[in-house]
C-alpha positions in Angstrom: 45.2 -15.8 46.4 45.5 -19.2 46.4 42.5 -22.1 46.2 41.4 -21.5 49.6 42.2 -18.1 49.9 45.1 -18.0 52.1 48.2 -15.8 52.1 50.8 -15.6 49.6 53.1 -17.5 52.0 54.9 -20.8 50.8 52.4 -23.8 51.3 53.5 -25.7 54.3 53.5 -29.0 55.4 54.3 -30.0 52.2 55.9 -33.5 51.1 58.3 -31.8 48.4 59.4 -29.1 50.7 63.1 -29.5 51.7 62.7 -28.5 54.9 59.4 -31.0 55.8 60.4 -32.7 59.0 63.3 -30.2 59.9 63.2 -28.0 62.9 63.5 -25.2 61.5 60.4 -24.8 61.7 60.4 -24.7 65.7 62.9 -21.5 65.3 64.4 -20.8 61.8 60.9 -19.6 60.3 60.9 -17.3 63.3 62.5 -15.1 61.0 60.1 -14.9 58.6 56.8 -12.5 58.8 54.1 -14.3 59.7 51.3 -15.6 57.7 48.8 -12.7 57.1 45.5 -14.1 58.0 42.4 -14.7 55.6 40.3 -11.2 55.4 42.1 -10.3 58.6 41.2 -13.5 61.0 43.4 -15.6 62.1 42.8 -19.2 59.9 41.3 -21.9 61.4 41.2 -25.6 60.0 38.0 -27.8 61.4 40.0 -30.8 61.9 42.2 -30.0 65.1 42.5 -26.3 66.9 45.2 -24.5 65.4 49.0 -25.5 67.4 51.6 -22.7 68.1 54.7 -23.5 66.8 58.2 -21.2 68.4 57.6 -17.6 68.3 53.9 -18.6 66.5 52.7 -19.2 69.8 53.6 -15.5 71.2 50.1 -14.6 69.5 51.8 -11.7 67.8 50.9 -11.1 64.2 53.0 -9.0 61.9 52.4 -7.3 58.7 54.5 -6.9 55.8 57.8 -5.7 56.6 56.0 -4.3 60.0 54.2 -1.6 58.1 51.5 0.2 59.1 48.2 0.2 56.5 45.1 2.7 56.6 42.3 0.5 57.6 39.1 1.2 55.7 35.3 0.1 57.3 32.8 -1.1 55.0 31.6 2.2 53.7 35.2 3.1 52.8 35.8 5.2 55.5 39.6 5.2 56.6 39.6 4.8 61.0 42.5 3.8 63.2 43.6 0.2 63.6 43.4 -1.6 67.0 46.4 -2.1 68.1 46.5 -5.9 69.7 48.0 -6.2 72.8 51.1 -8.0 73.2 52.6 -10.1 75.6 56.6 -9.4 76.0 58.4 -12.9 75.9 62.1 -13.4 76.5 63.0 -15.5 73.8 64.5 -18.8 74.7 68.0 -19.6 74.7 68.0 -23.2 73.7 65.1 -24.6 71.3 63.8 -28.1 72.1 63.9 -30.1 69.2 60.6 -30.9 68.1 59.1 -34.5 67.7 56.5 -35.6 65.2 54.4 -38.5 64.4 54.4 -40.8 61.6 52.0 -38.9 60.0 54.0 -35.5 59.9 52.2 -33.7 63.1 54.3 -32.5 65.7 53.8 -34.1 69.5 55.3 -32.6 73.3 53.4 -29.4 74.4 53.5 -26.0 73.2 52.0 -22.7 74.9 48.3 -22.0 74.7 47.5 -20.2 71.5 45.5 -16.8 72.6 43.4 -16.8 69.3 42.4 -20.7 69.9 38.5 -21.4 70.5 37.7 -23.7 73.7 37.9 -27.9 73.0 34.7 -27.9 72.8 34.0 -25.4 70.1 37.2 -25.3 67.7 35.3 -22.7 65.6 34.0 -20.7 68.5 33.4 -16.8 67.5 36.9 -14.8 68.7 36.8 -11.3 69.7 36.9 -9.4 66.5 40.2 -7.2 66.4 37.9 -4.0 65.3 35.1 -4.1 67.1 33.1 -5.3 64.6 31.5 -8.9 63.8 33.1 -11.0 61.5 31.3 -14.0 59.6 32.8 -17.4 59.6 33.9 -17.9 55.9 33.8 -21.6 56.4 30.7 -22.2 58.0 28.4 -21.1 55.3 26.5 -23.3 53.2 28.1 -21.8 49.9 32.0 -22.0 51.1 34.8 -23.9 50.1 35.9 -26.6 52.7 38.7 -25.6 54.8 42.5 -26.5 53.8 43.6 -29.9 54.7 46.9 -30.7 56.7 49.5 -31.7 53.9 49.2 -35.6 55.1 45.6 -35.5 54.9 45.4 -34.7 51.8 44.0 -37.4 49.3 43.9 -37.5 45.3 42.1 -35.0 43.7 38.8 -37.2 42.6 38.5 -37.3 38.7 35.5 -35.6 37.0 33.3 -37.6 36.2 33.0 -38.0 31.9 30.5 -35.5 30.6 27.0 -37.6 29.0 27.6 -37.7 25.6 25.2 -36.7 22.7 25.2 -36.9 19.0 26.5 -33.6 18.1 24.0 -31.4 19.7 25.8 -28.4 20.7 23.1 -26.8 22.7 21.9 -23.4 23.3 25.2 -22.5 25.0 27.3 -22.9 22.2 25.0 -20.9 19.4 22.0 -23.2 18.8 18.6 -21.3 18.3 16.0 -22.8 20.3 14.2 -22.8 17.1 16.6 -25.3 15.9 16.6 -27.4 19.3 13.0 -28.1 18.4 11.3 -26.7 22.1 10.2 -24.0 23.7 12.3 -23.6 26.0 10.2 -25.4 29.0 11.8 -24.1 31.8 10.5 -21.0 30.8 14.3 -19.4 31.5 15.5 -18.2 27.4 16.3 -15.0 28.8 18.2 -15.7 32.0 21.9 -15.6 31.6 23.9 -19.0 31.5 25.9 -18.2 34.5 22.9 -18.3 36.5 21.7 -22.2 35.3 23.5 -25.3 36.7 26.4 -26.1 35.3 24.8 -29.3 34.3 22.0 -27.1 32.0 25.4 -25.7 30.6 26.5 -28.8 29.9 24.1 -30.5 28.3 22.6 -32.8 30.8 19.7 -33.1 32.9 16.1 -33.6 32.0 15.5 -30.4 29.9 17.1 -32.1 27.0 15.1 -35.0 27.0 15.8 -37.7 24.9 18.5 -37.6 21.7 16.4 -39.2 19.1 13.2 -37.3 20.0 15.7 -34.1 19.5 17.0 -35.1 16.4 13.4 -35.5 15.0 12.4 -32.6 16.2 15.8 -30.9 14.5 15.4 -32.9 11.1 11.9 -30.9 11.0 12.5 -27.5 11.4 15.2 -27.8 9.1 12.7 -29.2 6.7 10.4 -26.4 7.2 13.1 -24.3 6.6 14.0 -25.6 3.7 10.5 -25.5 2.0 10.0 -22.0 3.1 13.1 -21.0 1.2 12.7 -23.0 -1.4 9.0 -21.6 -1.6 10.1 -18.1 -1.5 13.0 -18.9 -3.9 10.4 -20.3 -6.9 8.3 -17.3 -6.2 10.8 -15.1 -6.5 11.8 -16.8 -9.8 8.5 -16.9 -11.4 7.3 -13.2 -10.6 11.0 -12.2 -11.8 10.6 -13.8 -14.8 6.8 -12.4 -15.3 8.6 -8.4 -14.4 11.1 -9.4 -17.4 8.3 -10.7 -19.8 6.4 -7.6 -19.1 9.4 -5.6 -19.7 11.7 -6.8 -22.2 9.9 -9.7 -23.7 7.8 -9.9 -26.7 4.0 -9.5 -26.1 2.0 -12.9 -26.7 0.4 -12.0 -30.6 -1.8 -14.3 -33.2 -0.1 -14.3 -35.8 -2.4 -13.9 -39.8 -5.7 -11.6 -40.2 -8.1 -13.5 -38.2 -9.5 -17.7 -38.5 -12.5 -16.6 -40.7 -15.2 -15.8 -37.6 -16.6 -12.4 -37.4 -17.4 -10.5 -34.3 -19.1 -7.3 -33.5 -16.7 -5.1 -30.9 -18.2 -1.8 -29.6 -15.6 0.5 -28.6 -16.7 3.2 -25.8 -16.5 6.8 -26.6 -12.9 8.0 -24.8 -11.4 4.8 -25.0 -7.7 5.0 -25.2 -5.2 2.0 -26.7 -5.6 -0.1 -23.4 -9.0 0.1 -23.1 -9.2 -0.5 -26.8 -6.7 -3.6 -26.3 -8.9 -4.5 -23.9 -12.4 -5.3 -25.4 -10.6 -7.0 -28.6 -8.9 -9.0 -26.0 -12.0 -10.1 -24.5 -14.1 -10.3 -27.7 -11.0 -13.0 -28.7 -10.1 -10.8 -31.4 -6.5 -10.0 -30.1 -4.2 -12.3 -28.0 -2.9 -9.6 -25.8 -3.5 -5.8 -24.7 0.1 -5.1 -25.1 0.9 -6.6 -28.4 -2.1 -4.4 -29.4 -0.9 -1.4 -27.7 2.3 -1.4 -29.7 1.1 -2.0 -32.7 -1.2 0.8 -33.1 1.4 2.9 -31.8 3.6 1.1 -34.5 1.3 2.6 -37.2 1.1 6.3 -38.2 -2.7 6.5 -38.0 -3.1 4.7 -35.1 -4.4 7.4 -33.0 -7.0 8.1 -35.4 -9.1 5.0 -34.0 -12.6 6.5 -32.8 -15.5 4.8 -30.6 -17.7 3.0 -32.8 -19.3 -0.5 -33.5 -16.9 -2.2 -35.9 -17.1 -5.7 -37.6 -13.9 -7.9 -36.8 -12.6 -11.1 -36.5 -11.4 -13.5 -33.6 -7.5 -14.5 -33.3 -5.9 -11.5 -35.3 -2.5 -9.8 -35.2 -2.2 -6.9 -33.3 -1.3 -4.9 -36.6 -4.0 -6.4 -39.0 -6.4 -5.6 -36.3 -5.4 -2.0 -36.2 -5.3 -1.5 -39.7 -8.7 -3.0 -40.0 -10.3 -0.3 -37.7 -8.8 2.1 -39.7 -10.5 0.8 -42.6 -14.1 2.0 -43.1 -15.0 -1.2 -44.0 -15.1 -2.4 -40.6 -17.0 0.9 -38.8 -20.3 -0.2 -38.6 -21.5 2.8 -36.5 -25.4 4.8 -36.8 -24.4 8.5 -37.6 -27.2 10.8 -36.6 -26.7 14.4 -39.2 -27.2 17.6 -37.8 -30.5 19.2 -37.8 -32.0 15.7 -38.3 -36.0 15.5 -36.8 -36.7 12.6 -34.6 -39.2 10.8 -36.3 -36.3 10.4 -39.6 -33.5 9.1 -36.4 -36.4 6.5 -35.1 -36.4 4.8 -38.2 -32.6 4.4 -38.4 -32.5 2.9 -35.4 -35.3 0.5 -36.2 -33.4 -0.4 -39.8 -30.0 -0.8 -37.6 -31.5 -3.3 -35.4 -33.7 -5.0 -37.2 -36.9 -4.5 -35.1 -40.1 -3.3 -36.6 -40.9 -0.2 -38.4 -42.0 2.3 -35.6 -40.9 -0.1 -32.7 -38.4 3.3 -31.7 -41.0 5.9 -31.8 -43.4 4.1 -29.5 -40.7 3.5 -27.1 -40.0 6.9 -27.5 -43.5 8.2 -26.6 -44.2 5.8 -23.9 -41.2 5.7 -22.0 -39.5 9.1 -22.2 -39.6 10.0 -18.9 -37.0 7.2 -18.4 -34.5 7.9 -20.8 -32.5 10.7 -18.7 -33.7 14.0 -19.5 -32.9 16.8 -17.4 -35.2 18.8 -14.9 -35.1 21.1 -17.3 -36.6 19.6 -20.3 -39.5 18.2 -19.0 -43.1 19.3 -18.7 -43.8 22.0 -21.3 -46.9 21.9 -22.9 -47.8 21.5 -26.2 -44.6 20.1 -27.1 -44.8 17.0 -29.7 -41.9 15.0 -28.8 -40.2 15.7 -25.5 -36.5 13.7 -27.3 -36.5 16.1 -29.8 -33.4 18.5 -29.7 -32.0 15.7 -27.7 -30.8 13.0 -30.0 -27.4 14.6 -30.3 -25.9 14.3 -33.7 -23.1 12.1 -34.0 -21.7 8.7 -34.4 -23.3 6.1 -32.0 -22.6 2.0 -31.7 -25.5 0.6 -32.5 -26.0 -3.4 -33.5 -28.5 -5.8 -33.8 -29.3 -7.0 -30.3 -29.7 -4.0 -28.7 -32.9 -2.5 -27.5 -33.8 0.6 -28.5 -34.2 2.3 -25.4 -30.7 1.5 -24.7 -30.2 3.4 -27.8 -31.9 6.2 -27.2 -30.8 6.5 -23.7 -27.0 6.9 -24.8 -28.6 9.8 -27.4 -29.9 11.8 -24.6 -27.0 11.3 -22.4 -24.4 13.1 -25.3 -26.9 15.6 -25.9 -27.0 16.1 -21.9 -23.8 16.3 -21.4 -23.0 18.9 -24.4 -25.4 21.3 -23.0 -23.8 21.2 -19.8 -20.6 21.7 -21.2 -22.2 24.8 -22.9 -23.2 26.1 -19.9 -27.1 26.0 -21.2 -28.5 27.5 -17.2 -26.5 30.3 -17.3 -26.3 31.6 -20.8 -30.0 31.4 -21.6 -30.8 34.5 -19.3 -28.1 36.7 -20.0 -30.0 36.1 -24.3 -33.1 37.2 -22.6 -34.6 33.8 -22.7 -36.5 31.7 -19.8 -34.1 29.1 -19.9 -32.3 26.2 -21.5 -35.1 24.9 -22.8 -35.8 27.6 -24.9 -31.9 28.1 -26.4 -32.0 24.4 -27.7 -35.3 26.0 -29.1 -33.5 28.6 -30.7 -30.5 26.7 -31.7 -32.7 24.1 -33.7 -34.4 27.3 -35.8 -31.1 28.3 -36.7 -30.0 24.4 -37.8 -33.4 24.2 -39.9 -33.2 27.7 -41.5 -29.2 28.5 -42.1 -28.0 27.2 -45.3 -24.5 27.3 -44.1 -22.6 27.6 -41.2 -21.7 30.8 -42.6 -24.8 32.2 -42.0 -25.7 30.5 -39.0 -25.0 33.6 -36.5 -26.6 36.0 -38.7 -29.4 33.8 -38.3 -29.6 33.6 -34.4 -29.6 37.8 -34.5 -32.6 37.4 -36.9 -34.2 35.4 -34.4 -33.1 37.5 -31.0 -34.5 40.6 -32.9 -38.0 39.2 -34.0 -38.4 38.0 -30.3 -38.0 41.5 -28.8 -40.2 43.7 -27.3 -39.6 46.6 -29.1 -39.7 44.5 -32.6 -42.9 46.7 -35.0 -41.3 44.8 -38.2 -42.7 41.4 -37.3 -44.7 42.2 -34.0 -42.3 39.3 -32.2 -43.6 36.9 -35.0 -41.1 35.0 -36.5 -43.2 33.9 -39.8 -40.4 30.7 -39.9 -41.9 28.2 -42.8 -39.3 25.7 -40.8 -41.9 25.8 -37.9 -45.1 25.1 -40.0 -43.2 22.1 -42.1 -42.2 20.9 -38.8 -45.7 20.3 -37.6 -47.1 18.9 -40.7 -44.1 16.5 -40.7 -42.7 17.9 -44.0 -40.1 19.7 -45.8 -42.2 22.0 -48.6 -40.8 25.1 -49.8 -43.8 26.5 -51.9 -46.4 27.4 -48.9 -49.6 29.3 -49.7 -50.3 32.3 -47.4 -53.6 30.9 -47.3 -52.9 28.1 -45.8 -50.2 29.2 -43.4 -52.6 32.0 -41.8 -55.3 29.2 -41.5 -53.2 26.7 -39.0 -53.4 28.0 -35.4 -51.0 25.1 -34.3 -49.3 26.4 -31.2 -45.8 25.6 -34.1 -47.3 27.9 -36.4 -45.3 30.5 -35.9 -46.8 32.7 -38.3 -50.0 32.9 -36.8 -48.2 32.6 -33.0 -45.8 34.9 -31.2 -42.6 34.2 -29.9 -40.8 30.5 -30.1 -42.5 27.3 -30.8 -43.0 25.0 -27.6 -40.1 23.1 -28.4 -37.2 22.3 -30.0 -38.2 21.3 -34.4 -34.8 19.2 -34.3 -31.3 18.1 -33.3 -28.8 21.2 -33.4 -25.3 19.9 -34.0 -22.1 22.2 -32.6 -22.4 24.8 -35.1 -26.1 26.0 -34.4 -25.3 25.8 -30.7 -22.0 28.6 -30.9 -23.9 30.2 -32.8 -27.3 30.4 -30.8 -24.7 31.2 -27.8 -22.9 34.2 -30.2 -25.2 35.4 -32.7 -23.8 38.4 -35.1 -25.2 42.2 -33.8 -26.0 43.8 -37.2 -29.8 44.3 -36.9 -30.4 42.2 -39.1 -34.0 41.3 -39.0 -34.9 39.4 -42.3 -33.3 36.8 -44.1 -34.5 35.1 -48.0 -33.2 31.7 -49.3 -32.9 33.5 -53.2 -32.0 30.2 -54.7 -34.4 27.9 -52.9 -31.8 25.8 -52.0 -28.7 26.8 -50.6 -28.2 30.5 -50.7 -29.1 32.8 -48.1 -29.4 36.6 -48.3 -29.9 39.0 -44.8 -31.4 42.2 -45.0 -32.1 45.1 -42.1 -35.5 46.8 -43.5 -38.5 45.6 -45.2 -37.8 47.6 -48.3 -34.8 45.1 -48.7 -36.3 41.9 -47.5 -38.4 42.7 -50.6 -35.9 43.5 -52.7 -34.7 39.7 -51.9 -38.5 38.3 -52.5 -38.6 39.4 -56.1 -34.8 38.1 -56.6 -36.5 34.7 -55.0 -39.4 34.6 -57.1 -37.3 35.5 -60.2 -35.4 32.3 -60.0 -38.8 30.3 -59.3 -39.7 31.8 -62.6 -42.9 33.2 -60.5 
């Protein structure tokens, strides 16, 4: 198809055609098929109605080569052709050579062209050859104009230059509106460039707006770009260089044993190397957790390290710090023995932190209820210190500063916690005892009266047995001298029987069935497995035969007094 969508037929009326002003073409193009017309209309030009020229003017219209083609409606389907109807003309004899004008068009008269619209209407609506309506392709709004005669036909007009800008390639050629500096007023980012002006595509038009206002506009976003990169770029490199420190790169350290000032650290009970790390850290005594984590794994005893107070000082190396700790010159720690009474552990505390003689026990008697006992453990009568049994034995941080009550509490909370670990609740009624209260009873008899912790279990079946029913020995008495000392505050060995069957104190317990209202001191691991396991022997007497650290067992009385007379031989009695 050509510009104007005619035929494939040579263009005529052309300057540069050889035969322009011959006659041939009155009778030589005759010849020649004729020109197929546009969609199947004959073609009309708006300047002039359309002139028949020789056997032109016959009206007949020929195909290709005078072949017949299926004809196809617009749905596609195929119907038969309309066959035009034809005039029969005797060709002429003689041709009249045509005359034309100066400006190429041919003049004298020519027959009436059958397809040609009245003068009055050269684009009047023709019969349609099918049946059908045809639209006039050239009187739309959105058509091309009709062809113009070859003499008509003026210089193509130039295209006007194309506004020019200062490199700004616009949105058509790959710029991001991000980049262009707008939002895209229009509102049209998504619609397809074919379907904007070709002056949007171009560049033109007042979406653009003004260059220099652009070129700010530009200039900024690539500055905001640039500092966001640039941001995330240093970012990257300092948290980079912070992941290889942390990995690969020496810990920060002090370096010598300390600047001369000393410090009091307290190190929690469970506390690992990091948490260790940590409090000398913040006490100033180390630089860095790290530089101390690897240097008490650096050091063979390093894991030896326990909870403690311990007397340090500020701006040490990692590794002087450690071996320090390990030193027991630097433990400062209260150690509570096994089997110790409370009154002897309230004066301890008082020496540690320097308060006044007794300040302890009154906070002990006044404010016991608030030191964290258990359920449990409160509300028996007759007892004379509701903390004893419950100042644990063990190693505690305790410094000047502190208040007693603080103290205590973290006492009662070990002891707590190691009688629940024990199981305490349960245990007690499967030994045939009312409950917990009473096994920390038991357990502090066997602390007080075992010698060893040989004879520790041997001593809990001595005390199960005396507490039964069924027990005609000792009629459930258990005649401990541990019991009497305890309530007269004192650790005799020579007792009178006199004097021991004259004390009705509910702790008497030679004078009183069963236990003693409460526990007569602070049981350490030993007397507790073996208050929870005692032996089963039958044994049901027991005689320190040196005084002092020797303990013999017997099953009968006719042995326990076998033992007396070994005892009193060795008194010299």
């Amino acid at each position: 198809m050509t510009e104007y969508g005619r035929g494939p037929g040579s263009e005529p009326w052309h300057p540069d055609d050889p035969l322009y002003g011959d006659g041939g073409w009155g009778g030589q193009q005759a010849a020649q098929q004729a020109q197929q017309s546009y969609g199947g209309q004959p073609q009309y030009h708006p300047q002039q109605p359309q002139q028949q020229y020789g056997d032109w003017g016959t009206g007949e219209q020929h195909g290709y080569g005078d072949q017949s083609y299926p004809q196809y409606d617009e749905y596609g389907q195929q119907y038969a052709p309309q066959q035009p109807q034809h005039q029969q003309h005797q060709a002429p004899q003689q041709h009249q050579q045509p005359q034309y004008d100066q400006n190429g068009w041919p003049t004298g008269s020519y027959p009436q062209d059958p397809y040609a619209g009245g003068p009055q209407d050269p684009y009047a609506q023709q019969p349609a050859p099918y049946g059908g309506e045809q639209s006039d392709y050239y009187g739309a709004p959105e058509a091309y104009p009709p062809p113009e005669p070859p003499g008509r036909r003026g210089p193509e007009p130039e295209r006007e230059p194309e506004p020019g800008t200062d490199w700004d390639p616009g949105p058509d050629q790959g710029e991001h509106a991000f980049f262009a500096g707008g939002d895209d007023e229009d509102g049209r980012d998504g619609e397809p460039d074919d379907r904007r002006g070709r002056g949007e595509r171009r560049g033109g038009g007042d979406r653009r707006g003004g260059g220099k206002e652009k070129k700010r506009r530009s200039g900024l976003a690539c500055l905001v770009v640039v500092a966001v990169f640039g941001g995330g770029l240093a970012g990257v490199s300092y948290f980079g260089y912070q992941f290889y420190q942390d990995r690969f790169g020496s810990a920060p350290d002090f370096a010598g044993s300390g600047n001369g000032e000393q410090v009091t650290v307290t190190i929690p009970k469970g506390s690992g190397g990091y948490a260790i790390g940590q409090v000398l850290k913040k006490m100033g005594v180390v630089k860095s957790v790290d530089a101390f984590v690897a240097a008490q794994a650096a050091n063979p005893d390093g894991k030896n390290i326990q909870d403690g107070v311990y007397t340090l000082q500020k701006e040490m190396s990692a590794a002087s710090a450690v071996e320090l700790m390990l030193s027991p010159k630097s433990r400062d720690n209260l150690i509570i023995a096994e089997g110790k009474r409370n009154a002897a552990v309230y004066e301890l505390i008082d020496a540690r932190l320097e308060v006044e003689k007794g300040t302890t026990a009154k906070v002990a008697e006044t404010r016991w209820k608030t030191l964290g006992l258990p359920d449990w453990a409160v509300n028996h009568p007759n007892v004379k210190d509701p903390l004893e049994g419950f100042l644990f034995p063990s190693s505690y941080a305790v410094a000047k500063g502190q208040k007693p009550e603080d103290v205590l509490r973290q006492m009662v909370a070990r002891a707590t916690e190691k009688y629940e670990s024990l199981d305490f609740e349960t245990k007690a009624k499967s030994l045939g005892l009312e409950g917990p209260w009473e096994l920390v009873t038991v357990a502090s008899l066997v602390q007080a009266e075992g010698k060893t912790h040989d004879d520790f279990r041997k001593m809990s079946e001595v005390i199960y047995n005396r507490l039964k029913p069924t027990n005609t020995e000792t009629n459930q008495k258990l005649q401990f001298d541990s019991t009497f000392n305890y309530l007269l505050g004192q650790s005799e060995i020579d007792i009178s029987e006199s004097e021991i069957n004259s004390n009705p104190d509910p702790y008497n317990t030679y004078t009183n069935k069963g236990l003693p209202p409460g526990p007569i001191g602070n049981p350490g691991d030993d007397a507790l497995q073996a208050a929870l396991k005692p032996t089963r022997d039958g044994w049901m007497y027991f005689v320190a035969t040196d005084g002092m650290d020797k303990t013999e067992f017997a099953k009968t009385i006719a042995e326990h007094q076998r033992l007396v007379d070994k005892f009193n031989a060795s008194r010299g009695n």
